[in-house]
Each structure stands twice: as structure tokens, then as C-alpha cells.
KOLFI-534478 format. One record per atom (N, C-alpha, C, O): x negated, y, z negated. Coordinates in steps of 0.1 Angstrom, whole numbers, padded with zeros to 4 digits, always signed. Layout:
<nulums>
XYZ ...
</nulums>
This chain:
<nulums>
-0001+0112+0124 -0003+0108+0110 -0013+0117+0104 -0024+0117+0109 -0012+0123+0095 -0021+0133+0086 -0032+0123+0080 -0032+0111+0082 -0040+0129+0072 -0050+0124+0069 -0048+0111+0061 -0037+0111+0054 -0055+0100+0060 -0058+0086+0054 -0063+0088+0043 -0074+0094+0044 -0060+0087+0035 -0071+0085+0020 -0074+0067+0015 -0066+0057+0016 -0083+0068+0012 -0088+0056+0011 -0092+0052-0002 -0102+0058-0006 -0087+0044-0010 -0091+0043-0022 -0109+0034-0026 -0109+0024-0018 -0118+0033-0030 -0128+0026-0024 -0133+0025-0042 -0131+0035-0049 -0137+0016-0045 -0141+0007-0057 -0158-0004-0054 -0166-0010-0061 -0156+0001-0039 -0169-0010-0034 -0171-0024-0038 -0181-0030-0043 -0156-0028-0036 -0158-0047-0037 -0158-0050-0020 -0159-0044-0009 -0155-0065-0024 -0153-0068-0012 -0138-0068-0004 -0136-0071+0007 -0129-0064-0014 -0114-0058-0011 -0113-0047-0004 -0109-0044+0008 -0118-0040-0016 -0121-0024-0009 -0129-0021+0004 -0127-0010+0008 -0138-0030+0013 -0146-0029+0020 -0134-0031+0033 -0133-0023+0042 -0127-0041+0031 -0117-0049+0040 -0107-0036+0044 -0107-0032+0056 -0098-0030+0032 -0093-0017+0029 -0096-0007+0039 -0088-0003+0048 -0107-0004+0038 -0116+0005+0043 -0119+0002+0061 -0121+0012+0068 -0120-0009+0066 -0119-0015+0077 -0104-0013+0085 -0101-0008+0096 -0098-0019+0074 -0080-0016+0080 -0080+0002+0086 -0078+0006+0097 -0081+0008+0073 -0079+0021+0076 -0085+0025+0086 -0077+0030+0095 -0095+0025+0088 -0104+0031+0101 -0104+0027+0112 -0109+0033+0121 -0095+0012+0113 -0089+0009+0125 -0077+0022+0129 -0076+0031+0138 -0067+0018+0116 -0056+0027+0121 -0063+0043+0121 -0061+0049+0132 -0071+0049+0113 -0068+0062+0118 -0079+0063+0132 -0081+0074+0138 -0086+0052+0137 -0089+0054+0150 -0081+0056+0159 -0083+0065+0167 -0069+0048+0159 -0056+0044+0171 -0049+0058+0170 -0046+0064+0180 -0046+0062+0156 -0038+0071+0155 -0048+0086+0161 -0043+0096+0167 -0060+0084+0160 -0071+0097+0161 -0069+0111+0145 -0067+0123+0144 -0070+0105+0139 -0064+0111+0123 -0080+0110+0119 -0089+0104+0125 -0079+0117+0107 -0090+0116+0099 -0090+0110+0085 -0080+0113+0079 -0101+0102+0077 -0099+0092+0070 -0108+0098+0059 -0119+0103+0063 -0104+0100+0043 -0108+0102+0033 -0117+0091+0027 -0112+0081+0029 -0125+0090+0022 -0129+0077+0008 -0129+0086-0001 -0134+0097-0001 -0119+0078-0012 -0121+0087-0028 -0124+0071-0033 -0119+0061-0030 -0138+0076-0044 -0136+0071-0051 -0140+0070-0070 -0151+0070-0074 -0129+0069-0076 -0130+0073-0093 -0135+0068-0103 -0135+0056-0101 -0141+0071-0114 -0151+0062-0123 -0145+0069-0136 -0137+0079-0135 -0147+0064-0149 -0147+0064-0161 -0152+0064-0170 -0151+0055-0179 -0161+0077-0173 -0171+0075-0181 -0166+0074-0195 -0161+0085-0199 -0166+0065-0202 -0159+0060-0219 -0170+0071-0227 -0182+0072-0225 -0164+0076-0236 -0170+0083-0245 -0178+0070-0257 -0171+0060-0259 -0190+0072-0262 -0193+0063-0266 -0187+0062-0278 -0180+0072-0281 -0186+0051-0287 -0181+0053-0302 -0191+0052-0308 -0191+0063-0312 -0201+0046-0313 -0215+0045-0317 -0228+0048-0311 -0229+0052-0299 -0238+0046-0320 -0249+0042-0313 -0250+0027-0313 -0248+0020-0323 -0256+0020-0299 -0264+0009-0301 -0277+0003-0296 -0280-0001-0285 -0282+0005-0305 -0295+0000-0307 -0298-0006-0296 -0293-0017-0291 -0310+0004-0288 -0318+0001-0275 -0312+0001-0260 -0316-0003-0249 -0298+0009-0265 -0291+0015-0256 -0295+0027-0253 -0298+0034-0262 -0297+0032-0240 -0297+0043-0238 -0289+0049-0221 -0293+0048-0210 -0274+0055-0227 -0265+0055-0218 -0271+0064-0207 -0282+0070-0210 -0265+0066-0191 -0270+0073-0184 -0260+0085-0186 -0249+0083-0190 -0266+0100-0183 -0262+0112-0182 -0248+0112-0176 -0243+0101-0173 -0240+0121-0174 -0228+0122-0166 -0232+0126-0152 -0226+0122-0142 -0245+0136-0152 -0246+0141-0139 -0248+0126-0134 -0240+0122-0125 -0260+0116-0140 -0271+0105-0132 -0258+0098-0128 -0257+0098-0116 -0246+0091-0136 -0237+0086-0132 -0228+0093-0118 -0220+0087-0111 -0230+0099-0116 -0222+0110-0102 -0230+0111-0099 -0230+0117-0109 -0241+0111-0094 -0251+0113-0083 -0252+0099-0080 -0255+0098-0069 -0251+0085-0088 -0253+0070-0087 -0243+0068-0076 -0246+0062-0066 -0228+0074-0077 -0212+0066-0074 -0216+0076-0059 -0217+0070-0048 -0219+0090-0061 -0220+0096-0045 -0230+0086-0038 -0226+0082-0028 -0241+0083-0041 -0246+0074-0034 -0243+0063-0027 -0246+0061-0015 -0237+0055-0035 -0224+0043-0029 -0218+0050-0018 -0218+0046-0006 -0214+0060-0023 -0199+0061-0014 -0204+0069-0006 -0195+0070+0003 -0217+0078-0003 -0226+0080+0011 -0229+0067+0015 -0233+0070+0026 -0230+0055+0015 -0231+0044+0020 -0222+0039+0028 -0224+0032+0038 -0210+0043+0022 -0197+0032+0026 -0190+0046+0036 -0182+0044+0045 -0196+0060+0032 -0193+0068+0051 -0201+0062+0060 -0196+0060+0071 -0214+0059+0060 -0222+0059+0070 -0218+0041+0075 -0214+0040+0087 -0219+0033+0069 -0207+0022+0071 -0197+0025+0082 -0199+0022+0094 -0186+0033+0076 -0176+0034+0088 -0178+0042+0100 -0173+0041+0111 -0187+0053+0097 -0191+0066+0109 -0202+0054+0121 -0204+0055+0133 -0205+0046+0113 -0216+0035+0120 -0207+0028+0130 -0211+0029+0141 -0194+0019+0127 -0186+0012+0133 -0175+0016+0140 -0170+0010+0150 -0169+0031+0134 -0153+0035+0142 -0159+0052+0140 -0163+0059+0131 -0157+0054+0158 -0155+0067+0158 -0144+0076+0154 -0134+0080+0160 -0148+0078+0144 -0134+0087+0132 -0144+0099+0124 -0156+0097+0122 -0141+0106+0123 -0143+0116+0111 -0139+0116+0096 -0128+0115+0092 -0151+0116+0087 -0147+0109+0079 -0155+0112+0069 -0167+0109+0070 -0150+0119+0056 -0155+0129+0042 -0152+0121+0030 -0145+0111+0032 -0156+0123+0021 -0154+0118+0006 -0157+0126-0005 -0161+0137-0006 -0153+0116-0016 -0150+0125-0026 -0152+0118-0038 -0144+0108-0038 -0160+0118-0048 -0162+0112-0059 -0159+0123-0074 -0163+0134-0078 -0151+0113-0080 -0142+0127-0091 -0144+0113-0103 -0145+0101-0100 -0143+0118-0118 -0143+0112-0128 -0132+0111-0132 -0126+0121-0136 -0127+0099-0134 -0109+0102-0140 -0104+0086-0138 -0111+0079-0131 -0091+0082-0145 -0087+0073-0140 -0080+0072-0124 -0074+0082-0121 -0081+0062-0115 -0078+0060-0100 -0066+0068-0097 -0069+0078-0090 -0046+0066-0103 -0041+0071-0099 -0041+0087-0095 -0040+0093-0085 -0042+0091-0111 -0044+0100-0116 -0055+0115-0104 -0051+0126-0101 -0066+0110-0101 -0080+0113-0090 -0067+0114-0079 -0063+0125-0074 -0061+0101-0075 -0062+0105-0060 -0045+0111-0061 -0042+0118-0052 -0040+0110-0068 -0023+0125-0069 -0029+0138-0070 -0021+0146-0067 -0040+0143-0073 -0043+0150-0075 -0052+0159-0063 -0052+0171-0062 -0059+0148-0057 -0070+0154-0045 -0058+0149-0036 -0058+0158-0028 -0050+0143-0033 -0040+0142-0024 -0030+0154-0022 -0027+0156-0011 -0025+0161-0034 -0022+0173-0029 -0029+0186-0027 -0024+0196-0022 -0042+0184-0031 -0051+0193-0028 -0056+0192-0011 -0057+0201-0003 -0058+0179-0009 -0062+0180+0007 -0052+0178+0019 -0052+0179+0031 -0043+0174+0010 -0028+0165+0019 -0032+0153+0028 -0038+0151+0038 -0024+0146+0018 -0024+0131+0019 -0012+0126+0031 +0000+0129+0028 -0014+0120+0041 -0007+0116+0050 -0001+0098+0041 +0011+0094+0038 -0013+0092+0041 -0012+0077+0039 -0021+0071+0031 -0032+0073+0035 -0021+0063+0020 -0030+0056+0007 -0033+0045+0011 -0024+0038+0014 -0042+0041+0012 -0045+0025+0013 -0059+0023+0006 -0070+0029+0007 -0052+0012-0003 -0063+0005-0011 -0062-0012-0009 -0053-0017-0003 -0069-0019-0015 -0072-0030-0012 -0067-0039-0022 -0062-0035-0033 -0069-0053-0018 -0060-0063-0028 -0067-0076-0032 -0062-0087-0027 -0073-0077-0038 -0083-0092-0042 -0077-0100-0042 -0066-0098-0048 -0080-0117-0036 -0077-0124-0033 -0066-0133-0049 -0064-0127-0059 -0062-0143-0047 -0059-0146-0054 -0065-0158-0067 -0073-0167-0063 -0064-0158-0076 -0075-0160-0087 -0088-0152-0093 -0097-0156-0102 -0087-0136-0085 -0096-0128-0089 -0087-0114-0094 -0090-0102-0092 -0080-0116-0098 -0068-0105-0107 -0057-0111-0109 -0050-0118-0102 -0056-0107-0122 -0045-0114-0130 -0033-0100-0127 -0028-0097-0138 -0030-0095-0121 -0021-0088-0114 -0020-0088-0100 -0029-0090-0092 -0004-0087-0098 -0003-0086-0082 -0011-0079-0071 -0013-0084-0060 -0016-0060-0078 -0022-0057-0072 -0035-0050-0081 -0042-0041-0077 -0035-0058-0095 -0041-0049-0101 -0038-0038-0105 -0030-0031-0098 -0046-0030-0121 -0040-0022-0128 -0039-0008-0117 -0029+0000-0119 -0046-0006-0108 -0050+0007-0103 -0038+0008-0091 -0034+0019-0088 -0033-0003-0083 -0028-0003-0071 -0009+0000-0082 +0000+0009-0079 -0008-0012-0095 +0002-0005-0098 +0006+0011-0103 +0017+0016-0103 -0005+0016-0108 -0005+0036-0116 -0002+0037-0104 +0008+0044-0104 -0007+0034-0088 -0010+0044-0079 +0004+0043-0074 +0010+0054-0072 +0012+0029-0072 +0030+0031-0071 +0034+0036-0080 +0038+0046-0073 +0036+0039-0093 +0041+0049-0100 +0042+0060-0103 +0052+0065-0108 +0027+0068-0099 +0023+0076-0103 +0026+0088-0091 +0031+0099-0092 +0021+0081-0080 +0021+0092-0070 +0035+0089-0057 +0041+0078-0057 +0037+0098-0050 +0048+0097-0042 +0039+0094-0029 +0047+0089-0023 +0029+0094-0022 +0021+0090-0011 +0024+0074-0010 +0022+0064-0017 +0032+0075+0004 +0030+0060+0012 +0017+0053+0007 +0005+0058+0007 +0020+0042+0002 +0006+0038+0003 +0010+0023+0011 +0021+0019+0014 -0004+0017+0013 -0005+0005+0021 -0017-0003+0014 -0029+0000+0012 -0010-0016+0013 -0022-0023+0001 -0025-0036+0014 -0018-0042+0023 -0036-0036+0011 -0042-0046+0022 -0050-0057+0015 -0058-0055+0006 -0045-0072+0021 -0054-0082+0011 -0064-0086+0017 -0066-0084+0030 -0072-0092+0010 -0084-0092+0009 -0086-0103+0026 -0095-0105+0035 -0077-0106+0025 -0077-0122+0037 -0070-0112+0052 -0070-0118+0063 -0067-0102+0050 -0066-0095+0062 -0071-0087+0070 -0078-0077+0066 -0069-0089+0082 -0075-0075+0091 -0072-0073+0100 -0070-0083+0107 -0071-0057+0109 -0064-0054+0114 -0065-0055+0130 -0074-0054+0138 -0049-0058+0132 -0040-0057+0148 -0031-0051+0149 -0023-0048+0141 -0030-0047+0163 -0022-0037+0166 -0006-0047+0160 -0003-0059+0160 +0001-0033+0158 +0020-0037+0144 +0026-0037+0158 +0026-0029+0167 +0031-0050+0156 +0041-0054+0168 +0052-0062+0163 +0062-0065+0170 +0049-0063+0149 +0063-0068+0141 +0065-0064+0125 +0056-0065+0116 +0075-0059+0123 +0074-0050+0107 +0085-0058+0104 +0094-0061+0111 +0083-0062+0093 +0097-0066+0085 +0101-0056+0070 +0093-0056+0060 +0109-0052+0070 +0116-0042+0060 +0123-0050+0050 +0130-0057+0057 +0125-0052+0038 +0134-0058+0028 +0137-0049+0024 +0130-0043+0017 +0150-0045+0027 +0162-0039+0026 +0167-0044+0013 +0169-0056+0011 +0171-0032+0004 +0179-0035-0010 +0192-0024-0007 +0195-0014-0013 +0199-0030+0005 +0215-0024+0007 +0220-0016-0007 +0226-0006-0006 +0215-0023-0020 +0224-0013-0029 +0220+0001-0033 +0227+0008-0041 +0207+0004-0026 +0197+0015-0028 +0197+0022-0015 +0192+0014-0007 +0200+0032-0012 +0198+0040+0002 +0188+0048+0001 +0188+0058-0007 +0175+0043+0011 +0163+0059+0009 +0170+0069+0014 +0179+0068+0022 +0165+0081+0006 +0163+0093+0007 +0161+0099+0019 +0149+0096+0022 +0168+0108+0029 +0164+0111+0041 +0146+0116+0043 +0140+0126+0040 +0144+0109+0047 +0123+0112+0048 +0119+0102+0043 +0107+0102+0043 +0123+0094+0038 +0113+0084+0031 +0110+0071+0040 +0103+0062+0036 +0116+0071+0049 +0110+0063+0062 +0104+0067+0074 +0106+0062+0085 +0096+0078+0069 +0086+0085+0081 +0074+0077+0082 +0071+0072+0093 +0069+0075+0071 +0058+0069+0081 +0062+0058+0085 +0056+0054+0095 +0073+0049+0082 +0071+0035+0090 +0080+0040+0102 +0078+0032+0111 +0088+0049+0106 +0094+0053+0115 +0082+0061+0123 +0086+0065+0134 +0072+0064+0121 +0054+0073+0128 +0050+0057+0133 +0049+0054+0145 +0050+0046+0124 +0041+0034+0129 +0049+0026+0139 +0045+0022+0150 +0064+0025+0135 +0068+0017+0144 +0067+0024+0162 +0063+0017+0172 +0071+0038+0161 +0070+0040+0175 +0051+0044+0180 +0048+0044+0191 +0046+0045+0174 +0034+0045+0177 +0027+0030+0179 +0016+0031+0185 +0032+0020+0176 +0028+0011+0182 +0037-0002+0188 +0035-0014+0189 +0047+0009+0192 +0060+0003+0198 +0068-0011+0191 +0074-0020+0196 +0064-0009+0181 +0068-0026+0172 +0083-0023+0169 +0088-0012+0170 +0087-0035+0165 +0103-0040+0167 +0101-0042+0148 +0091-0046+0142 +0114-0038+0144 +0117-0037+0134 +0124-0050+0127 +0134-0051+0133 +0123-0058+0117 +0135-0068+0114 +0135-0065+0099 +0127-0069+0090 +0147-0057+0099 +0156-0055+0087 +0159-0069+0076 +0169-0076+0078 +0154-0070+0070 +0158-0085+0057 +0170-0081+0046 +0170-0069+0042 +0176-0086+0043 +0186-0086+0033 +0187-0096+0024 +0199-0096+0020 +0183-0101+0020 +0179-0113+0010 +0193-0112-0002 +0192-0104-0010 +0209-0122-0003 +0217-0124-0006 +0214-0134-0012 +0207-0143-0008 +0223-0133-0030 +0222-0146-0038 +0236-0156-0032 +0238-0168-0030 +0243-0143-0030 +0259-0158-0024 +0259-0158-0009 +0258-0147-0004 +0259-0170-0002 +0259-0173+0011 +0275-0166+0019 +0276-0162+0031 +0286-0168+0008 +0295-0165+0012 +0301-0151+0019 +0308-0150+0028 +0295-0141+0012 +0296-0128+0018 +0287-0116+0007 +0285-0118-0005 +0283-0105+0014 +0281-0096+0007 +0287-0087-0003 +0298-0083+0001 +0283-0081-0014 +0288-0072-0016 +0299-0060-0010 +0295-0055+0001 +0310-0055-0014 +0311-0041-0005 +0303-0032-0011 +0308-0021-0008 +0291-0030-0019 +0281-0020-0020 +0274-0019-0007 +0274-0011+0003 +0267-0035-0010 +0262-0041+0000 +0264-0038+0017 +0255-0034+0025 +0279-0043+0020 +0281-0040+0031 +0282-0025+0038 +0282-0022+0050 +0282-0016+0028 +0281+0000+0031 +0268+0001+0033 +0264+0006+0044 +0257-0005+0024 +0243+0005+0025 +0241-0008+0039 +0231-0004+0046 +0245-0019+0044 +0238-0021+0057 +0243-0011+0066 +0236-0008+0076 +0256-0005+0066 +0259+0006+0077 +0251+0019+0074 +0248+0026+0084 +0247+0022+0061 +0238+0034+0061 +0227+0029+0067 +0222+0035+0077 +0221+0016+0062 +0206+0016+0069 +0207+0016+0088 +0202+0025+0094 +0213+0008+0092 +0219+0007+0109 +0217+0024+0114 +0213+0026+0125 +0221+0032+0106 +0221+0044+0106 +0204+0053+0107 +0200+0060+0116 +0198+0049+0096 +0184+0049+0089 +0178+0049+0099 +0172+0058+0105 +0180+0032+0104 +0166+0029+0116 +0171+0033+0130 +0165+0026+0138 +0181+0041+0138 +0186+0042+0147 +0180+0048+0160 +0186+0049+0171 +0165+0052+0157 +0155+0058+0156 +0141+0049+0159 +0130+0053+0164 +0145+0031+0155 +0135+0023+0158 +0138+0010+0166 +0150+0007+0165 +0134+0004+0171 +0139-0011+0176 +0140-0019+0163 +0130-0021+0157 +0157-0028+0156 +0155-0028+0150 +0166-0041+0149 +0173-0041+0158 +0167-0052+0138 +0171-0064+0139 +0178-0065+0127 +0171-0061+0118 +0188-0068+0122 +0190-0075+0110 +0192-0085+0107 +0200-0091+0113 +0185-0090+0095 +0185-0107+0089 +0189-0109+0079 +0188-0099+0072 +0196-0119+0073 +0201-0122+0063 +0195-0137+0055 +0197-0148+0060 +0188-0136+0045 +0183-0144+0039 +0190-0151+0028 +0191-0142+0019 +0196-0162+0023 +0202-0166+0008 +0194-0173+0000 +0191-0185+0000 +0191-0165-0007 +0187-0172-0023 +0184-0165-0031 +0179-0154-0030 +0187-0172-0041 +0185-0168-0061 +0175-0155-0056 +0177-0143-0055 +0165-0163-0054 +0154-0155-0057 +0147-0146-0045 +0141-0149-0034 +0149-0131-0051 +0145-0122-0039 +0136-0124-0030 +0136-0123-0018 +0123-0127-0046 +0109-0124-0040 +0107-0142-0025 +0101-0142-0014 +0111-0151-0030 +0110-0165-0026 +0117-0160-0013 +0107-0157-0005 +0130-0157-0008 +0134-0153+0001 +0130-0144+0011 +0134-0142+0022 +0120-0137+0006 +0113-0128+0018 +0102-0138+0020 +0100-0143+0031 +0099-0141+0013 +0084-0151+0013 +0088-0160+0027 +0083-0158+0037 +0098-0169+0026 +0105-0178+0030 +0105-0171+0050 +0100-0177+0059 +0114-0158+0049 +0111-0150+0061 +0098-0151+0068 +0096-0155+0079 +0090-0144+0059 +0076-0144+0068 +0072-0157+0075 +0071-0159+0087 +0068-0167+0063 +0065-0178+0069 +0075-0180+0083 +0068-0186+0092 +0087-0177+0087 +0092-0183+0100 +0096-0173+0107 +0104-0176+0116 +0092-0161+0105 +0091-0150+0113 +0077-0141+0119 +0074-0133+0110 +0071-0140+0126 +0057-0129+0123 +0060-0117+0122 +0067-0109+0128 +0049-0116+0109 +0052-0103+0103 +0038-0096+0104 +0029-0103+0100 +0032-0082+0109 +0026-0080+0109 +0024-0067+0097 +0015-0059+0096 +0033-0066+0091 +0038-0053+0084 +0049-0056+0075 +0059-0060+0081 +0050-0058+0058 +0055-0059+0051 +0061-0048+0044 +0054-0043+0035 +0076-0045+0048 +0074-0032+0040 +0086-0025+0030 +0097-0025+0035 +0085-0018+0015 +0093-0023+0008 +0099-0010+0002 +0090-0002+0006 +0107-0003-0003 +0103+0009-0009 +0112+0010-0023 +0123+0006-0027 +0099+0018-0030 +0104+0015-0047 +0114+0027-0050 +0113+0039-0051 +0125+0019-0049 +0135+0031-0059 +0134+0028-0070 +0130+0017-0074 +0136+0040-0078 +0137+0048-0090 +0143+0032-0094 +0150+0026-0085 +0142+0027-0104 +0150+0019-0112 +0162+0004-0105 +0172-0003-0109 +0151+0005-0092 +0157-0007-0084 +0148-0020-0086 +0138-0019-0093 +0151-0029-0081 +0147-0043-0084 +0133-0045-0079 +0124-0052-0084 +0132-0035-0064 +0114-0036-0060 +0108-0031-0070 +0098-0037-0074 +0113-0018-0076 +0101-0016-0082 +0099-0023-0097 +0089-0022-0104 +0110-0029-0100 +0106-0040-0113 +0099-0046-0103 +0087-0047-0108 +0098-0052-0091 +0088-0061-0090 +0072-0064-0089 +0066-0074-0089 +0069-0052-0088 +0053-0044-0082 +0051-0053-0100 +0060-0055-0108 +0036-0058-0101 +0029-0057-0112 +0033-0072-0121 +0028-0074-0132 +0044-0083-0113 +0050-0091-0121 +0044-0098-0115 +0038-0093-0105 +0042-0113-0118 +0043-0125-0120 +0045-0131-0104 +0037-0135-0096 +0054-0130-0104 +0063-0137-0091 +0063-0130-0077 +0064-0136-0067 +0059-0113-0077 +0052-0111-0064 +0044-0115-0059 +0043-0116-0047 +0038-0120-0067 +0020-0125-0060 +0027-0139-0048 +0020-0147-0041 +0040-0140-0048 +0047-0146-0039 +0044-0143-0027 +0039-0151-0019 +0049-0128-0027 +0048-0118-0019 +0032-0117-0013 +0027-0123-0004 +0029-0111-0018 +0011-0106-0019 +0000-0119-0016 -0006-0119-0005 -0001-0125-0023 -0010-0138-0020 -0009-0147-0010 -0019-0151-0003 +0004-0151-0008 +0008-0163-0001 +0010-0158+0016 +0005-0164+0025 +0016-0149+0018 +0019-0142+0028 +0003-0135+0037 +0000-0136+0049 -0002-0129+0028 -0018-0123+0032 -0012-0114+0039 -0020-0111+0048 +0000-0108+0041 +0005-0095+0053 -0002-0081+0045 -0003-0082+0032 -0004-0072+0051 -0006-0058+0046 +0009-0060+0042 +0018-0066+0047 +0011-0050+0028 +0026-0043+0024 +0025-0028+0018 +0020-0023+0007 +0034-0022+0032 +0033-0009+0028 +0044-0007+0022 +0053-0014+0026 +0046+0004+0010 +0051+0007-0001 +0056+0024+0002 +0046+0031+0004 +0069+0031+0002 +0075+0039+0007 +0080+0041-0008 +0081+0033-0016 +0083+0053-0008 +0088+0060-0019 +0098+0070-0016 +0098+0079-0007 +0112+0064-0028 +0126+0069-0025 +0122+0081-0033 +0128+0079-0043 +0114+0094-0033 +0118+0106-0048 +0118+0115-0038 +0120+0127-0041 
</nulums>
């Protein structure tokens, strides 16, 4: 696996994040990035008895942190391990030093539930949108063990793109884990014939991993994976947003936090472009 980038904000999410990663890129023996981005707002006034800090003082403050949170992980996991502090919005920073240094894998972190009023927050959804980098969002209530069970929610009417199941196709055989394919059906009675085609493409897809297929029924997608985990162990949640498919209406809604909160699984996020 190529280099980890690490998204780092210095909460207590991001610390967790940051933990995850440097487990995996120990096992893997990879090297692990921290970026992390700031905002300096142009002022619109003056106010009285304010006196804002410089741009340099603010970048020399955030490098400081984030020399903290290297010597943090160089302290705990023998990894090699560089950073980068850039001014800009989050996505935006890391699509950009990501093709500059080459980004293997994204992982940022996920605050618990009742401390963001989004699924993963404004930064975790730009960074699904914006950039094509695997990422891996890790919650706050997790931490890491070796992947001995991945569950994939398969959207049969969407076939990835040849490559776009590399890294979970790098994780599964790197840590020998068994795959279970999900299919989440609103009619119990039979599938689609879309449906029944894209499970023979995917059969195809994972032919390559130890691999299971399940069939879940109900209304509701997100309820129906939910429903999975709880009676399956999942160590690996993983989803991938097609262009104009139903996962990626789901990133940033309401009703994932189904997904995200209740579950507490890491969910890595793969990209069909």
C-alpha cells in the first residue's frame, strides 16, 4: 500500500484516526502522512481590542501542533512519518498534496454521535466528493484489529470500474479476511434482472478474494446493512460512491448516521471514476 495520508484537525477523533492509521501502515510497513488545513477568514472589519495574529504566527502555531502529533506517533509505532500544514479548505489541501506526493489511502476521523450534526461532517463529506483517494473514516468509538471480516454493500445496479477495488482487494489478502458481499433487496420475492446481472459481474469482481454473498430485504437500504452488521462481524464496512448512485446520495444525510454511529465499524469509501 502507498503512502497513508492522514487527515488531522487535533480533536479527539482525529487522534483515534491517527492511531488507526499508524497501526495499518505499521502491518503494512508503508509510510504515513499528517496533513493538516486551516482557514484564515479575511477580516471584514475592525474590532475594537482585537488584534488578529499574522499569517506567518498562525503557521508556525498549526506546525507546532502537528510537530506534536509526529512525535506522538514516531513515540508509539515504528513508522516513518512527515507532515504538512497548508492554508486552505480540508478537501481541497489534501486533492491537491495527494497528487503531489501520491496518496495511496485517506483516513480521517468521525466524532461521536451528538457532537456533529452530519454523518461525517462538512470536511469528511468535500473529501468524498472532491477527491478520487480511497478514503477510510474511522469513529471516534473505534480502534484498530487486525480485518478478518469486511462486509461490502453491493449496489448490483452499479458495477465498479475495473480498479476501483484495489485497495479493498490489497486489505483483504493482506490480512487474509473473508469477504461478505451484502445486497440489500426492497422485494423478498426476487431480484431485479439488472440486479441479477451486476451480482454475476460482482462474483466476477471479487474472484480474487474469499468471498460470500448475502441478501438482505428491506424498504430501507441504510436499516438493512445496519441490521447485517449487528448479526454478522464486521470489521470493515465498505461502500463505493458511484457517480449518481444511491450510496453517494447517502454520504452527508440524515439516516446514515444509521450506518456511522450505531455500528462504530471503520467505513471505507472506494471510488467508481
Amino acid at each position: 500500500m502507498k503512502n497513508i495520508f492522514v487527515a488531522v484537525d487535533f480533536s479527539e477523533a482525529s487522534r483515534k484516526a491517527m492511531d488507526y492509521a499508524a497501526a495499518l501502515a505499521q502491518s503494512f510497513k508503508t509510510n504515513m502522512t499528517l496533513v493538516h488545513a486551516y482557514y484564515v477568514p479575511v477580516p471584514v472589519g475592525d474590532v475594537p481590542g482585537y488584534i488578529p495574529l499574522s499569517f506567518e504566527e498562525v503557521q508556525q502555531e498549526n506546525e507546532a501542533m502537528l510537530q506534536r502529533e509526529i512525535e506522538y506517533v514516531t513515540g508509539k509505532f515504528n513508522i516513518p512519518v512527515d507532515g504538512y500544514v497548508r492554508n486552505g479548505f480540508v478537501a481541497t489541501v489534501i486533492k491537491d498534496l495527494a497528487a503531489e506526493l501520491g496518496a495511496g489511502l485517506l483516513v480521517m476521523g468521525m466524532k461521536v454521535a451528538g457532537k456533529s450534526s452530519s454523518i461525517f461532517g462538512s470536511s469528511v463529506v468535500s473529501a468524498i466528493r472532491k477527491t478520487t483517494i480511497p478514503l477510510l473514516v474511522i469513529p471516534e468509538e473505534a480502534s484498530f484489529s487486525f480485518i478478518k471480516q469486511i462486509s461490502f454493500a453491493a449496489d448490483f445496479k452499479q458495477h465498479p470500474a475495473a480498479g476501483s477495488l484495489a485497495v479493498l482487494e490489497e486489505l483483504a489478502a493482506h490480512f487474509d479476511a473473508d469477504v461478505q458481499v451484502l445486497h440489500v433487496q426492497k422485494n423478498e420475492a426476487f431480484m431485479t434482472a439488472g440486479e441479477a446481472a451486476g451480482k454475476v459481474g460482482a462474483d466476477v469482481s471479487f474472484n480474487r478474494m474469499k468471498h460470500r454473498f448475502y441478501t438482505m430485504v428491506d424498504e430501507d437500504v441504510e436499516k438493512g446493512i445496519t441490521d447485517f452488521i449487528s448479526t454478522h462481524p464486521t470489521d470493515l464496512l465498505v461502500m463505493v460512491a458511484h457517480h449518481h448512485s444511491i450510496f453517494e446520495r447517502l454520504f452527508g444525510t440524515e439516516h446514515t448516521r444509521l450506518i456511522a454511529y450505531r455500528t462504530h465499524v471503520p467505513l471505507l469509501v472506494l471510488h467508481d471514476r
